[in-house]
N, C-alpha and C positions, 0 to 999 in steps of 0.2 A: 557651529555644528560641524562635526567631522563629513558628516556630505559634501557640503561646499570646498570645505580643504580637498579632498582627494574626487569631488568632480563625479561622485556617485548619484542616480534620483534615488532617495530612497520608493521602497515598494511601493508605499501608502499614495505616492503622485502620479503612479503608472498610473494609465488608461484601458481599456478591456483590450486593445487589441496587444498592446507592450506584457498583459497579464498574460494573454493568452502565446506569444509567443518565448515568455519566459526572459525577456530582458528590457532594459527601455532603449527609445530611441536616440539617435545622434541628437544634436541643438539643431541643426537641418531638418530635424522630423522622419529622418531615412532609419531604415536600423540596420547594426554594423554588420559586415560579413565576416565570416569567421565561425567559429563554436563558442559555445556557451564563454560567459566571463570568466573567470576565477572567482573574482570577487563575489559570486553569488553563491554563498556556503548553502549549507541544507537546511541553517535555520531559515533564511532569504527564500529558497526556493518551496520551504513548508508555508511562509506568511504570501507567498505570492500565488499557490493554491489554492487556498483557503479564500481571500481575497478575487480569485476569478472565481469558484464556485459562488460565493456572495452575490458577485456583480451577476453574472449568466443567470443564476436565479431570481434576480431583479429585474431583467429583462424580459423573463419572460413571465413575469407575475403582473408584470405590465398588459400582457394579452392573454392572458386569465378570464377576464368578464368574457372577452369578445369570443374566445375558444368554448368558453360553456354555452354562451347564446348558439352557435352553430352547432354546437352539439346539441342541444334540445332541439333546434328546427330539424337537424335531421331525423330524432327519435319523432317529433310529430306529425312529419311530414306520410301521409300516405303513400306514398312514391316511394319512399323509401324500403331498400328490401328489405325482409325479416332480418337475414343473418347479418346487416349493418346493423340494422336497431339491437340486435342481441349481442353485437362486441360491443358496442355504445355502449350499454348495461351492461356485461362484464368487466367492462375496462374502469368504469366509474362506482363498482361495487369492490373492483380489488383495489380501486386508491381508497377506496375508504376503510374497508375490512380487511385486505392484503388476500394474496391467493391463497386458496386450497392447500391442505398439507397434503405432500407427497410421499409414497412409499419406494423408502428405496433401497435394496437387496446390496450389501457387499460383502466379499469374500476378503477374508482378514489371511488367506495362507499367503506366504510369503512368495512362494514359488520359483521360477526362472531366476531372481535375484538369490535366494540360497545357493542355487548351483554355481552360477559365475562367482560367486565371491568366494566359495572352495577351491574354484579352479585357480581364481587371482593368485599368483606366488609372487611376495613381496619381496624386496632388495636383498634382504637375510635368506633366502631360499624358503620359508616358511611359506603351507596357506593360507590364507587368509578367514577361510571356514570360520572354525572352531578353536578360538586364540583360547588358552587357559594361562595363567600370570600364577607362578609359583612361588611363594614366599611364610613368613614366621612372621608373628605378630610380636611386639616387644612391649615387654610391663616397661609401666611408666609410673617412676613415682607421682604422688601428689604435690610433692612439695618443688619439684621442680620446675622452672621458665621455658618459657617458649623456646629459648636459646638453646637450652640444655636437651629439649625435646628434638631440638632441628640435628642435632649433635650424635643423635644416637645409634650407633651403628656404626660408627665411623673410630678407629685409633686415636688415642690420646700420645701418641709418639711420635 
């Protein structure tokens, strides 16, 4: 396996913490100093994402029972104040239903960015505003190639 030749772990052998900090360790157990490898393209650092998100939520699916049991003691607890017991029940009604839809008001004008980009005067002396591109549309036979199309407008001499 190319691993072993050039002395890579692949992703799938990291550990949560090698996942979490985006490389693996030395053969000592220490991890290298320096910045990020090379060798770790963005396909490597997409599968080793995905792969900590997996593990982190395994982790803590693991204390899942014991998290719901102390959330019910606190909702039955009399002691317990109202407005706990009422995000208790908020909190475990939008994990199940999801929150409330909200209204949300946006303004689509452009504004302060229209102005600056008229003021912008590019390398040609031009602004930038209100560019118009002035040109003639040319018939194109049917029977003619891509080649012949790329060709057009240009001296045959």
């Amino acid at each position: 396996m190319l691993v072993e030749v050039i002395g890579y772990k692949p992703v799938s052998e990291w550990d949560l913490e090698e996942l979490g900090r985006g490389r693996p360790k030395n053969s000592d157990g220490s991890f290298p100093s320096g910045g990020k490898p090379k060798w770790i393209t963005p396909m490597i650092e997409a599968e080793r994402k995905k792969r900590l998100a997996e593990a982190t939520h395994d982790a803590l699916m693991a204390h899942s029972d014991a998290a719901m049991r102390v959330l019910g003691e606190l909702v039955d607890d009399p002691k317990t104040p109202a407005n706990v017991r009422m995000q208790i029940a908020m909190f475990l009604y939008e994990q199940q239903h999801g929150k409330a839809a909200s209204k949300v008001s946006l303004d689509a004008t452009i504004g302060p960015r229209q102005a600056i980009a008229s003021a912008i005067v590019l390398d040609d002396g031009l602004p930038q505003g209100h560019l118009t591109i002035e040109g003639e549309l040319a018939e194109v036979d049917e029977d003619e190639t891509e080649a012949d199309r790329a060709m057009i407008g240009l001296d045959d001499d």
